[in-house]
C-alpha positions as CSV (number, residue, x, y, z in Angstrom):
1,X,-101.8,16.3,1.3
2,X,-98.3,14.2,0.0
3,X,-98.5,10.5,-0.8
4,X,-97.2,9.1,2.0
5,X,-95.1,7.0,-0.4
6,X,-93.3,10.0,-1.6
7,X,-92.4,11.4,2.3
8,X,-88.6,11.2,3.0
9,X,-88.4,10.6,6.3
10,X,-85.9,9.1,8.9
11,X,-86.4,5.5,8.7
12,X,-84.6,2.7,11.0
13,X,-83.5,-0.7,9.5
14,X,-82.7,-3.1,12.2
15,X,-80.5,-6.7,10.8
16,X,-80.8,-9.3,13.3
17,X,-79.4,-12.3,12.7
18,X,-81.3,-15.1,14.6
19,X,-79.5,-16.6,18.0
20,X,-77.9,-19.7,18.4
21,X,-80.0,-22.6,17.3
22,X,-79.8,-26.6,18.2
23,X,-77.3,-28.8,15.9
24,X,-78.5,-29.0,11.9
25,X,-77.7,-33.5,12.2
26,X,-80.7,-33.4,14.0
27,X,-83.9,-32.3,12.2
28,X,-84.7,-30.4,9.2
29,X,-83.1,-27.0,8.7
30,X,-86.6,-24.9,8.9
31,X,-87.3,-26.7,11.8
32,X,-84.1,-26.2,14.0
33,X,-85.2,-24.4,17.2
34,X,-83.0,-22.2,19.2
35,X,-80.5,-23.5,21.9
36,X,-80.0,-22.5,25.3
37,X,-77.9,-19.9,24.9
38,X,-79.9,-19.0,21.8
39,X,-83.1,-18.3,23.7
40,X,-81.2,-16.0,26.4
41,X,-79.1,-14.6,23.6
42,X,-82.4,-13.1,21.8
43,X,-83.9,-12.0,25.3
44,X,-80.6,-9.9,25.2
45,X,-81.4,-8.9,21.5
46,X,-84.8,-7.8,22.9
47,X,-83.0,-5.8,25.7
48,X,-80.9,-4.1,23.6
49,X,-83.7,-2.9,21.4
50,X,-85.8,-1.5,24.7
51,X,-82.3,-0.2,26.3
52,X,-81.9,1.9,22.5
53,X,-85.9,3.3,22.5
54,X,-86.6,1.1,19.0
55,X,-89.8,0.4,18.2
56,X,-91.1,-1.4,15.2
57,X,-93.8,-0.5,13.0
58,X,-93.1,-3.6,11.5
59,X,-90.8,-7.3,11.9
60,X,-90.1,-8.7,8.7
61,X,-89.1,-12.4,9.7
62,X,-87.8,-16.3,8.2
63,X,-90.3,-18.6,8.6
64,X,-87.6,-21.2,10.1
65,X,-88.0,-22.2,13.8
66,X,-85.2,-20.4,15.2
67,X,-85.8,-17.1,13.7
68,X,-89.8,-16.7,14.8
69,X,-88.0,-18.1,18.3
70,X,-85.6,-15.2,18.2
71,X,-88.3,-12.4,17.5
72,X,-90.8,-14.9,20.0
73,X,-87.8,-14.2,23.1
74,X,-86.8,-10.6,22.0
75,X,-90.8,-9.9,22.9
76,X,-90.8,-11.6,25.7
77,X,-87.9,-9.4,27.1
78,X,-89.7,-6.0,26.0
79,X,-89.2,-5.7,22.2
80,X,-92.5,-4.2,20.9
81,X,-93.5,-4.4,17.1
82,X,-97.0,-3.4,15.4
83,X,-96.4,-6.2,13.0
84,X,-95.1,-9.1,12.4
85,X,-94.9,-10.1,8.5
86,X,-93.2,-14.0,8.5
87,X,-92.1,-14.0,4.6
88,X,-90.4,-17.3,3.2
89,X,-88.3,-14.8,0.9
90,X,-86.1,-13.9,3.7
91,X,-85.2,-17.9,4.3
92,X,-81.6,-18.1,2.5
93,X,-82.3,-15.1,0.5
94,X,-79.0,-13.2,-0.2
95,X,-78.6,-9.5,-0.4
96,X,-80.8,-8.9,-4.0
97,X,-83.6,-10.8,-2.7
98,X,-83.9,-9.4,1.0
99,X,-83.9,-5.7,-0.4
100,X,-86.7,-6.7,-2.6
101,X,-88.4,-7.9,0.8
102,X,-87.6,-4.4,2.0
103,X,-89.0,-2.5,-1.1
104,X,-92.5,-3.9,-0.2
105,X,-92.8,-2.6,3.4
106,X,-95.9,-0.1,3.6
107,X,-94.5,3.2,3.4
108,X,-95.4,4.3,6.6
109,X,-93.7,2.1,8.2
110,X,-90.1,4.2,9.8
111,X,-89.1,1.3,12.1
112,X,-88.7,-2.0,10.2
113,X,-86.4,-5.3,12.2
114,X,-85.5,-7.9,10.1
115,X,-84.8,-11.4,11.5
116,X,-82.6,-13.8,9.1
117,X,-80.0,-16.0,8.3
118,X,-76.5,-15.6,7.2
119,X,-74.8,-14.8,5.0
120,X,-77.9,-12.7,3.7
121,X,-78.1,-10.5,6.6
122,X,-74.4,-9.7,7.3
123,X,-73.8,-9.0,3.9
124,X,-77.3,-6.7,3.4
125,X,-75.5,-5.0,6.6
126,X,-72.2,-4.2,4.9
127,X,-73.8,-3.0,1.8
128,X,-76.4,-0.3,3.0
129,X,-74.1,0.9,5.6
130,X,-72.0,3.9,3.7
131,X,-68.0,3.1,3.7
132,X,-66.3,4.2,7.0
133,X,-63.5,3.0,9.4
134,X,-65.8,3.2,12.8
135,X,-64.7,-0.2,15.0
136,X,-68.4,-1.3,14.3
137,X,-67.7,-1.1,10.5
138,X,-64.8,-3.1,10.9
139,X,-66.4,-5.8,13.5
140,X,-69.3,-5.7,11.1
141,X,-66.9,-6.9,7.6
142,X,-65.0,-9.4,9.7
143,X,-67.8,-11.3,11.9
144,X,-71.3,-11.7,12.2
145,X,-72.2,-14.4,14.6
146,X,-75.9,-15.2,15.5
147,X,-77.9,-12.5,17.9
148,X,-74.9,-10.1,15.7
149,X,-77.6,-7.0,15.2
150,X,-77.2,-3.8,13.4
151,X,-79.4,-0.5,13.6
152,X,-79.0,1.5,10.4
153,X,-80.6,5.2,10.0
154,X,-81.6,6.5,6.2
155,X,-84.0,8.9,5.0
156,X,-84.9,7.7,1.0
157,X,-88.2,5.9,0.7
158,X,-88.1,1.8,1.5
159,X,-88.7,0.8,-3.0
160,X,-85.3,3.3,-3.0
161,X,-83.0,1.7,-0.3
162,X,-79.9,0.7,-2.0
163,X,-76.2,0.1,-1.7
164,X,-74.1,2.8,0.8
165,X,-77.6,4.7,1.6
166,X,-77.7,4.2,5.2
167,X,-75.6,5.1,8.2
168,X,-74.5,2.7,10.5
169,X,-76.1,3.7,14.1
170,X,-74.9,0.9,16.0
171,X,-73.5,-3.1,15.2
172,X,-73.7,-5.1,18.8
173,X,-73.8,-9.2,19.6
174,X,-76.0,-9.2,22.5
175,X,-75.2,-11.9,25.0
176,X,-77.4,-13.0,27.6
């Protein structure tokens, strides 16, 4: 029987970045929990993921307040996940550092959300999704606001993912 470490299969990488969180004057950054509209933003996120048939095998997640709020309210409004890995790496971790995240998810794993921050998670978007003109390519380069999620198909193995290896499946800003 194959490693399952050396399968090439068709993996999913979801990039959400968390929903609208309170004012950074009034607490610590890690500790900011989401708004309002951030809460119904990521119940949104969560419909989006149900509405699309995505299952995780695994959420990869910030430790900071508003990002376990984001995956807490995308659950609540149907997202399922087998996992849920919080990992302090992904807190203002730029591009290098969150596919080093990614290059230690079990290889079994074919479904994988990430929750972050920006600018790490827009700009991990834009460079695993292979150049193109599509109007989510475009939206994707020139704004990224919070809830801004992108679903991203590939087929090399997670330690392998790497710059233009991934096609760009969808790039929505679920509102609630």
């Amino acid at each position: 029987m194959a490693d399952p470490s050396d399968l090439l299969v068709d993996r999913t990488l979801v990039l959400l970045r968390h929903s609208k969180a309170v004012p950074p004057e009034s607490m610590p950054d890690l500790e900011r929990p989401l708004a309002d509209r951030g809460r119904a933003d990521a119940a949104a996120a969560g419909r989006y993921l149900v509405a699309q048939g995505i299952e995780a095998d695994l959420v990869l997640c910030s430790p900071s307040q508003r990002t376990r709020e984001t995956w807490q309210y995308a659950a609540e409004a149907g997202a399922t996940a087998t996992d849920v890995w919080y990992d302090r790496r992904i807190y203002s971790a730029g591009t290098d550092e969150l596919l080093v995240v990614l290059q230690d998810v079990p290889p079994e794993a074919r479904t994988v959300i990430m929750v972050g921050h920006a600018p790490g998670i827009p700009w991990l978007a834009d460079e695993l999704a292979l150049d193109g003109t599509s109007p989510e390519r475009v939206q994707l380069t020139q704004k990224y606001p919070t809830s801004g999620l992108t679903v991203l198909h590939f087929t090399c193995r997670w330690p392998d993912l790497a710059a233009d290896d991934a096609d760009l499946v969808s790039y929505v800003v679920p509102r609630g």
